[in-house]
C-alpha positions as CSV (number, residue, x, y, z in Angstrom):
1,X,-181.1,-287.3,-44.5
2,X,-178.1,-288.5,-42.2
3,X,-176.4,-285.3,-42.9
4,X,-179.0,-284.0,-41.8
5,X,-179.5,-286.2,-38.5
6,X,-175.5,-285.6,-38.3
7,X,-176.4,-281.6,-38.1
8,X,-179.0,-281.9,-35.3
9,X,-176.8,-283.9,-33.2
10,X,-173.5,-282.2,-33.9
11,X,-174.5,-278.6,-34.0
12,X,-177.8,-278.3,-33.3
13,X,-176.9,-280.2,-30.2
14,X,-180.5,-281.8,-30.2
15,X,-181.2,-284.9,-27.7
16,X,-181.1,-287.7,-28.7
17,X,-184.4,-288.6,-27.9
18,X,-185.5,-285.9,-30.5
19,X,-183.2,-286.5,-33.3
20,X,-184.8,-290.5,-33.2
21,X,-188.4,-288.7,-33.1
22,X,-187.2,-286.3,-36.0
23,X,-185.6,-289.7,-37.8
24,X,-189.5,-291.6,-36.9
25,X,-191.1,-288.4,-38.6
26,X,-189.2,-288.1,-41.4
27,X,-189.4,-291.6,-42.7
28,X,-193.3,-291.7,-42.4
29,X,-193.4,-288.8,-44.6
30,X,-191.0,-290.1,-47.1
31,X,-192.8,-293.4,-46.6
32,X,-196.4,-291.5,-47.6
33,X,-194.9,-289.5,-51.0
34,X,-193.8,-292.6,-51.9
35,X,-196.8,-294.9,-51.5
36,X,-199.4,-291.7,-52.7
37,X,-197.5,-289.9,-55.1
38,X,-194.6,-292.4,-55.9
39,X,-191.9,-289.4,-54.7
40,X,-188.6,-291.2,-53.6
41,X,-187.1,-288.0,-52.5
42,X,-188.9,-285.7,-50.0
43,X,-186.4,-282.8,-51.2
44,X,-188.1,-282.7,-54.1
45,X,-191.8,-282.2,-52.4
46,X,-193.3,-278.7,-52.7
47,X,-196.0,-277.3,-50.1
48,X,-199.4,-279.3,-51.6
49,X,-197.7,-282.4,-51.3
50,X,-196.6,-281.5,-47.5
51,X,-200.4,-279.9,-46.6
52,X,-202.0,-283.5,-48.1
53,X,-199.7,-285.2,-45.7
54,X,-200.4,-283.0,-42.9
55,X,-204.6,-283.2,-43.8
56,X,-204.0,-287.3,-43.7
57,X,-202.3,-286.6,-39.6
58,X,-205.3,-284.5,-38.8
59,X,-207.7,-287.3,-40.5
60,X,-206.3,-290.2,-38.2
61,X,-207.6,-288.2,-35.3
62,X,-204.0,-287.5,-33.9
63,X,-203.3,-285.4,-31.2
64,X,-202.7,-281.8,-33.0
65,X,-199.4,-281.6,-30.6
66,X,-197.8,-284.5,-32.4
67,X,-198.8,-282.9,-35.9
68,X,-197.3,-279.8,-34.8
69,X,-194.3,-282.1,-33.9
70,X,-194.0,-283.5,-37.3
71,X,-194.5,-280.2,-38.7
72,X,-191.9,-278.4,-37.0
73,X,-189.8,-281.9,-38.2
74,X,-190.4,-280.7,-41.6
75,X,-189.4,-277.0,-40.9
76,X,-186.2,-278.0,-39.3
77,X,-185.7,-280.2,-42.2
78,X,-186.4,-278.1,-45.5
79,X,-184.7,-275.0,-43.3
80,X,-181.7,-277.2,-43.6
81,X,-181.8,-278.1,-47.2
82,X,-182.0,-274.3,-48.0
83,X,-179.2,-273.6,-45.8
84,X,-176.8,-276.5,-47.8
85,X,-178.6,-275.5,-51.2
86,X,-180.4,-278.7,-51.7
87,X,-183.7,-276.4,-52.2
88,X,-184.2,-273.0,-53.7
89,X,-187.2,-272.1,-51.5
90,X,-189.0,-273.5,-48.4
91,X,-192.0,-275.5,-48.9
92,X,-193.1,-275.1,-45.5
93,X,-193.2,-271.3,-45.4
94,X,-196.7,-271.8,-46.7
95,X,-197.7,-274.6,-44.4
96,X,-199.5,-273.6,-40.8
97,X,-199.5,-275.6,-37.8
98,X,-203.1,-276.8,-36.4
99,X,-204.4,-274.6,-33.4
100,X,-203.6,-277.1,-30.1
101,X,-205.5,-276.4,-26.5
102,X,-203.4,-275.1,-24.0
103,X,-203.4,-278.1,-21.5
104,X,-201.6,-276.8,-18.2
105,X,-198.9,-278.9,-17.0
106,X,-199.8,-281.7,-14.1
107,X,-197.6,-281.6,-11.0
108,X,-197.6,-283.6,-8.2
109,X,-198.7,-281.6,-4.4
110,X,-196.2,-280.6,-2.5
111,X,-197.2,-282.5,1.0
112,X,-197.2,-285.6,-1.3
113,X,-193.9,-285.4,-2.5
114,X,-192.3,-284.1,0.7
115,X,-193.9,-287.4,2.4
116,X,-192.3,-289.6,-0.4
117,X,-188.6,-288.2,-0.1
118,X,-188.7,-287.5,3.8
119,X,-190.8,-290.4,5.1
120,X,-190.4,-293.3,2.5
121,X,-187.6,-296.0,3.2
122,X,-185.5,-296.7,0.1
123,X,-184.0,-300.0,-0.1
124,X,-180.6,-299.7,1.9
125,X,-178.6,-300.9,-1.1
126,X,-176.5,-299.6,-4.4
127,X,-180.0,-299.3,-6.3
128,X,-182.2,-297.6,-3.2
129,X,-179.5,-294.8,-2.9
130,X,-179.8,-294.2,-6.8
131,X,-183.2,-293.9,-6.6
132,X,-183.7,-291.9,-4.2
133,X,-180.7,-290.0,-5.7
134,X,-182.8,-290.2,-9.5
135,X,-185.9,-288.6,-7.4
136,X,-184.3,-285.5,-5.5
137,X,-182.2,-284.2,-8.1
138,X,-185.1,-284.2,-10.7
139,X,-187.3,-282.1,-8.1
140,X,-184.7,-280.5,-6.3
141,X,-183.0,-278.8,-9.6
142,X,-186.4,-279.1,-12.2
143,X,-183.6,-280.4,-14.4
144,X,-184.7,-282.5,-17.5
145,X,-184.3,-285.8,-18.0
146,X,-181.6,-285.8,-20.8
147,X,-179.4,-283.3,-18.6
148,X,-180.1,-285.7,-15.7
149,X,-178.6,-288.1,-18.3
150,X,-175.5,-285.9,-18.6
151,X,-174.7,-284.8,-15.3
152,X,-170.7,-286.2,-14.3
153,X,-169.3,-286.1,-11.2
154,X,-167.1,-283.2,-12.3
155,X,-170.3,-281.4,-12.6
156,X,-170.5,-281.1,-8.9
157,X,-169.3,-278.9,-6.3
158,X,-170.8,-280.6,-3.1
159,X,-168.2,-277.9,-1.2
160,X,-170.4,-275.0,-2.9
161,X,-173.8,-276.9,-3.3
162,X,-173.7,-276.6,-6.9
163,X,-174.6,-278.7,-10.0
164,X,-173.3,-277.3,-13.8
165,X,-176.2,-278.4,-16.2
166,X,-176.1,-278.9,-19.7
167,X,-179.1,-278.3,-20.8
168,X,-180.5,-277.7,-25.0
169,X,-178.3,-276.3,-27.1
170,X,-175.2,-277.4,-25.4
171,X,-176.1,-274.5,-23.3
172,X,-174.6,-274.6,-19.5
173,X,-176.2,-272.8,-16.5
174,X,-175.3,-273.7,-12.4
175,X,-177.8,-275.1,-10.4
176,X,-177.8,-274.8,-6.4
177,X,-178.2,-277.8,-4.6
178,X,-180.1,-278.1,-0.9
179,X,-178.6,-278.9,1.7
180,X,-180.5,-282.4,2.1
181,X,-179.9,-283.0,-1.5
182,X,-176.2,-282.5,-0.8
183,X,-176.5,-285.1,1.8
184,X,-178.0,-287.9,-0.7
185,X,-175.6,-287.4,-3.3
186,X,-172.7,-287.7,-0.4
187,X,-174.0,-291.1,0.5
188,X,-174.9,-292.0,-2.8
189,X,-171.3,-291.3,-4.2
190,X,-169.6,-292.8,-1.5
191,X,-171.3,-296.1,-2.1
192,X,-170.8,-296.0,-5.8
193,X,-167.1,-295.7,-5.1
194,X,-167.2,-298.4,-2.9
195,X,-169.5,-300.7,-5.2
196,X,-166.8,-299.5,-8.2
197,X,-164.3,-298.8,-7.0
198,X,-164.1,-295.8,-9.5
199,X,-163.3,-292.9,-7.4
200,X,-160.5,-291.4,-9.8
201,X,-163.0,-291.3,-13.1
202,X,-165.1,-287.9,-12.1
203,X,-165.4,-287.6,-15.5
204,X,-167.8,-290.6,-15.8
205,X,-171.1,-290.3,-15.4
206,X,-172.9,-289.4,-11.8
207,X,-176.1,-292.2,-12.2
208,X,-174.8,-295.6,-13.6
209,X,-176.7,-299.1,-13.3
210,X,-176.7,-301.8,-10.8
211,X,-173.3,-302.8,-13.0
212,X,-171.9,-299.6,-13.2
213,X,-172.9,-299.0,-16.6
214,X,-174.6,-295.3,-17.3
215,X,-178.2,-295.3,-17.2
216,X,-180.4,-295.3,-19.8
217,X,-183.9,-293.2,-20.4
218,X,-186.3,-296.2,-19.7
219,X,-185.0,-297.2,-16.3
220,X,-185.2,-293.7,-15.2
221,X,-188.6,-294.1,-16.5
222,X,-189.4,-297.0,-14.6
223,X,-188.1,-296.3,-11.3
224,X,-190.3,-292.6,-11.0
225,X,-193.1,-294.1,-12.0
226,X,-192.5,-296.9,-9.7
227,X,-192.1,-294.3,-6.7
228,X,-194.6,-291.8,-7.5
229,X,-197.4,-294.4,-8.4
230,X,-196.8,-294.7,-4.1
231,X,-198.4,-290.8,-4.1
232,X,-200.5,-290.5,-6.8
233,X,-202.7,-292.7,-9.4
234,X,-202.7,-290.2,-11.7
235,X,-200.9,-291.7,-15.1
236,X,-200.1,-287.8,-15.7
237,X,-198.1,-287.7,-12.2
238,X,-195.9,-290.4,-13.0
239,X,-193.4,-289.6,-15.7
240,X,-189.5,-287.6,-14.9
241,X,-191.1,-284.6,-16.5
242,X,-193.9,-284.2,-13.8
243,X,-191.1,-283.4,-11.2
244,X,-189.4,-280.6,-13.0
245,X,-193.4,-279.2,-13.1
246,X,-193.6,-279.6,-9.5
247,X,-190.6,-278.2,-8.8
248,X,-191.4,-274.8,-10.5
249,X,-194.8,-275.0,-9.7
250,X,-193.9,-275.2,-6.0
251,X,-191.0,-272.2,-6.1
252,X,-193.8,-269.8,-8.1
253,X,-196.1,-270.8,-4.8
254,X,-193.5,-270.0,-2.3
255,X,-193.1,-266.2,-3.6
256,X,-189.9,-267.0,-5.9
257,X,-189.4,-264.4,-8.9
258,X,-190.5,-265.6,-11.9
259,X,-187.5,-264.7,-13.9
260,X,-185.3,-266.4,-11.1
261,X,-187.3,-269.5,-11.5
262,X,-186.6,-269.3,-16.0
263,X,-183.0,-268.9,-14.9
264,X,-183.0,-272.2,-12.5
265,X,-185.4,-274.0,-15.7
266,X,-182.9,-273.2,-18.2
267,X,-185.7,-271.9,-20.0
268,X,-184.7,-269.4,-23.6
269,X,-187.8,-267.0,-22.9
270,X,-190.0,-265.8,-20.2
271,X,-192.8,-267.1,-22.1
272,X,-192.2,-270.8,-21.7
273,X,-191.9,-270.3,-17.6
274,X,-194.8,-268.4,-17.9
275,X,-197.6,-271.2,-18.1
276,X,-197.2,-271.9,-14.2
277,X,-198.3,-268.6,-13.6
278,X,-201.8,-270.1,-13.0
279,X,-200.7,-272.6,-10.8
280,X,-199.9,-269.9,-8.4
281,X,-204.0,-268.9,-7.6
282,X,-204.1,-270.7,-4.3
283,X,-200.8,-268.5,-3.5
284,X,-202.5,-265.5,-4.7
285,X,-206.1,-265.9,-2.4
286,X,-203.8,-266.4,0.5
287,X,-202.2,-263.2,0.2
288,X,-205.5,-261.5,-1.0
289,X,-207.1,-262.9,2.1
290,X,-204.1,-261.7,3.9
291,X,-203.9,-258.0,2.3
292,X,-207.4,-257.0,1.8
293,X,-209.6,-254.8,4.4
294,X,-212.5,-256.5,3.1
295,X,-211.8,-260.1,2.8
């Protein structure tokens, strides 16, 4: 199994955020063969074996996403084992996914969110200026969080109001940056530098902690949450993710071209920028009210 963690992270490129969900997966799977049909080695598991496991998820009333997760665990896993010859055929070529809702993704209104980052008052210190720094680059670029994660000062060309990205994959696309984006990572660099005096590393990492250490997934966490819970009660409205939603959600209202706004996203297909589509109905009876003799 490490090699296999070792082959997600190395070439696969996977987060690591998903290679420790992969790791959690795997090890309640191997934990069931063992404890229901005394299997130490899931390698040697063949498609009943997997569909029992899968029927005991669905019987525990979980969420049909997180089966699918699991599932698609398994198929990156056996996939893997054919490819290296651990396995002469793929279990999970006979296993199906369980059928999920489509749940459209929650995003946060735009006055709301222009109120927070024009009108709010961050703190006037090292951690206010991150903040506020954590908050516009997440809506301003719809980046994720793990490329927020990964973004270095050499990434940037504040000169050509650019970001470089590096997004699943290990795949790289250029981001523009506004002009009052621009201006918050300005301040907020010159005050690292002078908190850290570490102007010559532009190789280090843009975001770092109150002790110039780089930051780490829950704090990120913590601080939109802490700043969004200000706009909205919503518990769907207050996680990093709900600001790349808004931000696409908000360019698809304004006009933008859908395959323009996959581009900015990062996105592999036109059918994963698709779902905001809906989002867009309010945009759409404004310009039917606008455009039609008899509305």
């Amino acid at each position: 199994m490490e090699l296999f963690f070792d082959y997600l992270r190395f070439e696969k490129r996977y987060s690591p955020h998903t290679v420790v969900s992969y790791q959690t997966d795997l090890r309640q799977f191997g934990e069931f063969l063992k404890a229901t049909y005394e299997l130490d080695d899931p390698a040697r598991a063949d498609h009943t074996l997997i569909r029992s496991w899968v029927v005991q998820l669905m019987q525990q009333q979980l969420d049909p996403r997180t089966v699918n997760r699991k599932i698609a665990c398994l198929r990156s896993y056996y996939s893997y084992l054919l490819r290296t010859g651990a396995v002469v055929k793929n279990p999970m070529l006979r296993i199906t996914s369980p059928k999920t809702a489509k749940k459209l993704p929650d995003f946060v209104p735009e006055e709301s969110l222009n109120n927070l980052l024009n009108s709010f008052e961050f703190p006037d210190t090292f951690t206010g200026a991150r903040d506020q720094l954590i908050l516009e680059l997440l809506y301003g670029t719809g980046m994720r969080l793990s490329e927020l994660m990964g973004i270095r000062l050499v990434d940037l060309s504040l000169p050509g109001s650019t970001v470089r990205v590096t997004g699943k994959g290990n795949k790289q696309r250029i981001v523009p940056l506004n002009p009052s984006l621009v201006r918050v990572l300005e301040q907020y660099i010159a005050r690292q530098q002078h908190e850290f005096g570490n102007s010559g590393n532009t190789t280090g990492p843009l975001l770092v902690t109150d002790k110039g250490e780089p930051l780490y997934e829950k704090l990120v966490y913590r601080t939109v949450k802490h700043y969004l819970s200000q706009i909205t009660t919503a518990s769907g409205q207050q996680h990093p993710h709900v600001l790349r939603h808004s931000f696409a959600t908000h360019l698809l209202g304004k006009g933008a071209d859908l395959n323009a706004i996959k581009e900015l996203l990062g996105h592999a297909n036109l059918a994963a920028t698709q779902v905001y589509t809906h989002l867009s109905i309010d945009r759409l009876k404004s310009v039917f009210e606008q455009a039609h003799p008899k509305a």
